[in-house]
N, C-alpha and C positions, 0 to 999 in steps of 0.2 A: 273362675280364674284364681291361680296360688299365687301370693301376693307374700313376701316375705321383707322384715329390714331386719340388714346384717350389718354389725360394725365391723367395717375394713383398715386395713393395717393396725391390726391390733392383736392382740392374745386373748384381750378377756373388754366384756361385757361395760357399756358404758364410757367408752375409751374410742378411740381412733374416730374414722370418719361414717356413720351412720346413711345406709345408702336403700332406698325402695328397690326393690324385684321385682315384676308383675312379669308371670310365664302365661304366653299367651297362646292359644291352640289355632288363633287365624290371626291373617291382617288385623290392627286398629286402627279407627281413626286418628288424624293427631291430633286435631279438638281434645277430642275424650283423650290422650295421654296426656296432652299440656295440662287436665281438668283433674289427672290423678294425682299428677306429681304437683303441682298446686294442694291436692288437698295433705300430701304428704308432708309437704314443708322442708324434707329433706336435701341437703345441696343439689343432689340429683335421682333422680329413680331411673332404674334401668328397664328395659320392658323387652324381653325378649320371647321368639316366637318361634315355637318349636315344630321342626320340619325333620323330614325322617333322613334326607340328604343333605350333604354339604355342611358348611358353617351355618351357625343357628344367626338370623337375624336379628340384632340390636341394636337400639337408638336408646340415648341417654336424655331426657328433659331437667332444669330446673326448674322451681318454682313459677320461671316466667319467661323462659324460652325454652327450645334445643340445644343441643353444644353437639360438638364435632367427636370431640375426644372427649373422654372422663374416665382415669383410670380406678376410683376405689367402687364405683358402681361396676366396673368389668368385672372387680376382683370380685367383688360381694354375688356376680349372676354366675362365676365358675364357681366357689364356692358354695353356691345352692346347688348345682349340677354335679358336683363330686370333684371339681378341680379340673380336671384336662378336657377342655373346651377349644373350637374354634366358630369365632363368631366372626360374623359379615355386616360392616361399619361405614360408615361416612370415611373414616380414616383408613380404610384398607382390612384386611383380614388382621384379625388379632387372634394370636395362639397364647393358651392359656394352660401351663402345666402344674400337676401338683409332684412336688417336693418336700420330703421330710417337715409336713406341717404346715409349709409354704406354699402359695400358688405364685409360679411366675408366670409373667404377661410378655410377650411382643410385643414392644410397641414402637413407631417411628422416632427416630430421635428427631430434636430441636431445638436446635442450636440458634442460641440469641445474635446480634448485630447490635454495634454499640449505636446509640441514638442521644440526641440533643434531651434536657434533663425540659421539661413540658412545665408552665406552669401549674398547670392543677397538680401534678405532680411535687413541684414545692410544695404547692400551699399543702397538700396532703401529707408528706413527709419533708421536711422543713432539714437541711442537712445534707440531703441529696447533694451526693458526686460521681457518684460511677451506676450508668444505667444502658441497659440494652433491651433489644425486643425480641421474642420469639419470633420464626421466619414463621410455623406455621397458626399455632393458635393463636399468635400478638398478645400474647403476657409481655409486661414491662418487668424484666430483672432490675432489680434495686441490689449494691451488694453494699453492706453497712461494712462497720469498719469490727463491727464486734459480735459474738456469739449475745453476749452479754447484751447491745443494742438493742438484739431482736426481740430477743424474749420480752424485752422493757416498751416497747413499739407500745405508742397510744396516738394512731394515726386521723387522721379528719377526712373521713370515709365519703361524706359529702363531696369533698375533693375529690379522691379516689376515684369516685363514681364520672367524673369529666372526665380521667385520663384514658385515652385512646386506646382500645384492645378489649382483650376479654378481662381485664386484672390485672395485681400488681402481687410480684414477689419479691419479699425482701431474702437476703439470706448471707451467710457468712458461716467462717470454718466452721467445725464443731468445736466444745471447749471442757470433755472430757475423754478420756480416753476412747478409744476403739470408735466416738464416732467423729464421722467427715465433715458432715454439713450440719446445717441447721437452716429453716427457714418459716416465713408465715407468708402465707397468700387472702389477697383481699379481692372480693369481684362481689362489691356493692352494685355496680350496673346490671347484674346479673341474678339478682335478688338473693347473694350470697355474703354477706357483708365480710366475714372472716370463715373462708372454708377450714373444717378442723383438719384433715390428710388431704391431698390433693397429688392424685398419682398421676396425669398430663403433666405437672408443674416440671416432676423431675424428670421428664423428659430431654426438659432445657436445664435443668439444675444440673443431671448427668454430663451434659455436655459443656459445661459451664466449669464444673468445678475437676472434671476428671484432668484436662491437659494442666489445670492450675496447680491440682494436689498430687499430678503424678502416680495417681494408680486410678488403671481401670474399676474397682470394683467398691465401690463406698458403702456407709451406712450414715442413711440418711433423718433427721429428726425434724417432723416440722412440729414447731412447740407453741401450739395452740394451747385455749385450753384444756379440750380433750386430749390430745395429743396422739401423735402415731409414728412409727417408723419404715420404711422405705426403704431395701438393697437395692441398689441400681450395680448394673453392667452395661460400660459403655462398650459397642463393636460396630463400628465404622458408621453407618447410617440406621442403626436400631438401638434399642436399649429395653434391656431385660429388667423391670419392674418386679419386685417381690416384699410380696407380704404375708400377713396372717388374717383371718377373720375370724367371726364369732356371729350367729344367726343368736337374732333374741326376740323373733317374732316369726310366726308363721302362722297362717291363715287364709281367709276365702274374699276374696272381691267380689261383691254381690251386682254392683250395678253397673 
């Protein structure tokens, strides 16, 4: 089996969000995929299974479950495919185009609901005033008051790890030019402490920040410390994900 990790939403090497690949030529078990991307250590490995019809089947695992959605492991399996992909998901068909450099994704949008502020939620970020949840993955939206907050965020993850959902995003305008947002996502319960890109998140970010800032089409920064960027297009009940990658490994899964 070809096994590859690519950093997604990124240009160059050592940056953005670092995602496993395994192309697989039949079913796997899930044992054995929980047991890869465990040994991967990566936010998520993708493991997709190559069929000669239809959208290629994929499932996302991290370290120490499944997830539904996970957008920089999609980018990083069309990205070893050549770019224009459709793959077949817990979340619905995902189309995956390449663009001058870029791969966009399909994906469902999701749109947060505002919610009462949790306490593990204080105790984790201490400040907390304006919070909502995603309707589908249940990420908690945090919105700070500053570009500036976020980037400075040193939150008690312990905490984190009791608040309700898959995670927690914090995020606010951008605070140079040309870009929109800004944000960090945490999903300690999920053996993810601080995902470095997190392309699900702007799902709900797109939805979140486009009727606030008045343009469909943003440029998104989540300012980890790898870092990576994110074009969202909101359109009505989807959102067009785009990014860049970079493969910096390729090789053979022996067992």
């Amino acid at each position: 089996m070809r096994i590859h990790v690519v950093d997604a939403f990124t240009d160059r090497a050592f940056a953005g969000n670092p995602a496993g690949v395994v192309l697989l030529d039949e079913p796997a078990d899930d044992a054995w995929m929980q047991s890869v991307a465990a040994e991967m250590k990566h936010a998520e490995t993708a493991f997709v299974r190559l069929v000669d019809d239809g959208p290629l089947p994929l499932r996302w695992f991290t370290p120490v479950r499944e997830v539904d959605l996970c957008g920089h492991a999609t980018l990083a399996a069309a990205h070893v495919l050549g770019g224009d992909r459709r793959f077949a998901t817990r979340s619905g068909v995902l189309t995956c185009t390449a663009r001058d450099g870029w791969v966009e994704m399909d994906f469902p949008a999701d749109p947060a609901r505002p919610v009462e502020i949790t306490p593990p939620l204080r105790a984790g970020l201490p400040g907390v005033t304006i919070t909502a949840v995603a309707r589908a993955v249940s990420d908690v939206l945090v919105q700070a008051a500053s570009a500036t907050e976020v980037r400075a965020l040193r939150p008690d993850l312990a905490a984190l790890g009791e608040v309700p959902g898959r995670g927690v995003i914090v995020t606010a305008p951008g605070d140079r030019p040309g870009l929109d947002v800004v944000s960090r996502c945490f999903y300690p319960s999920y053996g993810v402490p601080e995902d470095p890109v997190t392309g699900s998140a702007h799902c709900t970010l797109a939805s979140w920040w486009t009727p606030r800032l008045g343009r469909a089409e943003l440029l998104a920064e989540q300012a980890s410390p790898r870092g990576g960027q994110v074009r969202t297009t909101l359109a009505g009940d989807r959102v067009r994900l785009a990014g860049q990658a970079v493969t910096v490994l390729a090789g053979e899964l022996i067992v």
